[in-house]
N, C-alpha and C positions, 0 to 999 in steps of 0.2 A: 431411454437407453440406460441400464443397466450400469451404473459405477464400478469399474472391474477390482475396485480399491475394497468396496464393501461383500466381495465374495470371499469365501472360505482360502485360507492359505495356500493351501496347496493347487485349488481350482486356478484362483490369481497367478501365480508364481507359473502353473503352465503356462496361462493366455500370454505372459510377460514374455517366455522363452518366446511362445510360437509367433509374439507378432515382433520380437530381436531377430527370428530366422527371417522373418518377411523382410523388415528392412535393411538386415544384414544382407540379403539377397536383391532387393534394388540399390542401394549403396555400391554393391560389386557391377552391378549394371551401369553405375552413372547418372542412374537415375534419383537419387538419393544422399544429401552429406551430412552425413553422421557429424560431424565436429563443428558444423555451424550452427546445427540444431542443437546439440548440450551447451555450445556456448551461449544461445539465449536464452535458453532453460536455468542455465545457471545465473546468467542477469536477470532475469523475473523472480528469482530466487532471491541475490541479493539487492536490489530496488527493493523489494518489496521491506526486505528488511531498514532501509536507509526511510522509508516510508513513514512505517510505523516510530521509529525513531525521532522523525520530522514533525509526527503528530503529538509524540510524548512531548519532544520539547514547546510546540506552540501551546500546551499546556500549563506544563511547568513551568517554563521561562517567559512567556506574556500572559497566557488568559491568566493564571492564580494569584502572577505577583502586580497586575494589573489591577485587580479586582482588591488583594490585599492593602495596598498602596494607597484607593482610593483614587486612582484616578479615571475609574471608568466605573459605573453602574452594572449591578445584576442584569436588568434589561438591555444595557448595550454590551457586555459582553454574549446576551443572546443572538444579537444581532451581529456585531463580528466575531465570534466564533461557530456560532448558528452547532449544528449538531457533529459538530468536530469528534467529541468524546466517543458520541455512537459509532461513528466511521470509524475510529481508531480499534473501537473493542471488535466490530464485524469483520475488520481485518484481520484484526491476531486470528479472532475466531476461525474464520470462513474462507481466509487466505492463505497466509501466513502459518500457520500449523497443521492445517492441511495439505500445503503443500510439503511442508517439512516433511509430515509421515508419507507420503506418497513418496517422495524422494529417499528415504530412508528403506521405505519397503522396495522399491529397485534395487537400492541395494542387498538388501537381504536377501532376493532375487537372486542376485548374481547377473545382472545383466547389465548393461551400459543405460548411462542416465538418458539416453537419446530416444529411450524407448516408452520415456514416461507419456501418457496421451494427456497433453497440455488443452488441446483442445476439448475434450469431453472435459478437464477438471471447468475450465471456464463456464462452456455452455451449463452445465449441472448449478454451479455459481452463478448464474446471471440474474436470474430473480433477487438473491439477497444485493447486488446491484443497483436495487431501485430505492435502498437505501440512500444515495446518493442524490436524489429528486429536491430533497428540501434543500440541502445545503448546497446545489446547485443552483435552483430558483431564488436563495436569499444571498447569491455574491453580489447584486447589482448594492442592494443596501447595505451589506459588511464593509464595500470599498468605497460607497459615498460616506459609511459614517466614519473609516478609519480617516480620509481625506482633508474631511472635517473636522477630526479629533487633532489630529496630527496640525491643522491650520490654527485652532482655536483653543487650546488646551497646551499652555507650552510644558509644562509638569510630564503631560502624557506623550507630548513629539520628545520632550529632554529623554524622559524612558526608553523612547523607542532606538531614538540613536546612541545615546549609552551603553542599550544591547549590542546593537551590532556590533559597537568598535570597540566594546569592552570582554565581554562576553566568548568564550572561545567556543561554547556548546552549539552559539549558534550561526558559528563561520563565515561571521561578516553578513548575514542573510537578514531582510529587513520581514519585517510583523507581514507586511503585503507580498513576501514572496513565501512564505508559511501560510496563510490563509488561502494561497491560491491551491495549495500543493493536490488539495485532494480534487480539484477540478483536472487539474494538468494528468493525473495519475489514470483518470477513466483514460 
């Protein structure tokens, strides 16, 4: 199926009108609600954005100063952060500013944001999805070794709860509720 985002402007910009008359015309039937559908549009919108923010910070604020610090190894920071970094950039890429311009070209459109097809942007996005294979298959070993870090490393448990209750970037939120995030997010 044909991405209606990657046609020519003005081709786009019709299909946008002619399929706002379609649902403006089921909408007036009942059959259709316009303002519950922008309002998820606009929360897949900002989620997405609190997302990537989520992943900047389990970078910033545990993997680097983690690793800086000495209290955990290159190798087990492979292991509990496993391929964090990649998700984080496939987002911005492949989500996250994708969906921005798509939402931006409705508006340019002139149409209501209810008319963006959320559904073809996903399916067209689901292959780069399988990104998410390895750092799913490696949470079993990320949370035994944080368990373990946290039990037997008091330096590295002192860091972790430092963060949370010092720390305001990362809202009281613990290193194990950051590494889950991109499983929770599929």
């Amino acid at each position: 199926m044909t991405d209606i985002f990657e046609l020519p402007l003005e081709e786009r910009n019709f299909l946008l009108q002619q399929e706002y008359s379609n649902l403006q015309y089921a909408a007036d039937n009942g059959a259709f609600k316009p303002n519950i559908r922008e309002k998820v549009i606009r929360e897949i919108l900002e989620t997405e954005k609190d997302y990537l923010n989520d992943l900047s910070l389990l970078k910033i604020h545990f993997k680097e100063q983690l690793i800086t610090r000495g209290l955990i190894t290159l190798e087990q920071s492979g292991i509990l952060f496993s391929t964090s970094d990649d998700l984080k950039k496939l987002n911005q890429e492949q989500v996250a500013e994708k969906l921005q311009s798509r939402f931006n070209a409705i508006e340019d459109a002139g149409v209501p944001l209810f008319v963006l097809p959320l559904g073809q942007f996903f399916l067209n996005m689901s292959e780069s999805l399988k990104e998410y294979t390895e750092y799913c298959a490696n949470q079993p070993k990320a949370l035994a070794m944080l368990d373990a870090l946290k039990k037997k490393e008091p330096d590295f448990a002192a860091f972790i709860q430092t963060s949370m209750s010092s720390n305001p970037a990362v809202r009281g939120l613990s290193l194990l509720s950051f590494i889950i995030k991109p499983v929770q997010r599929l």
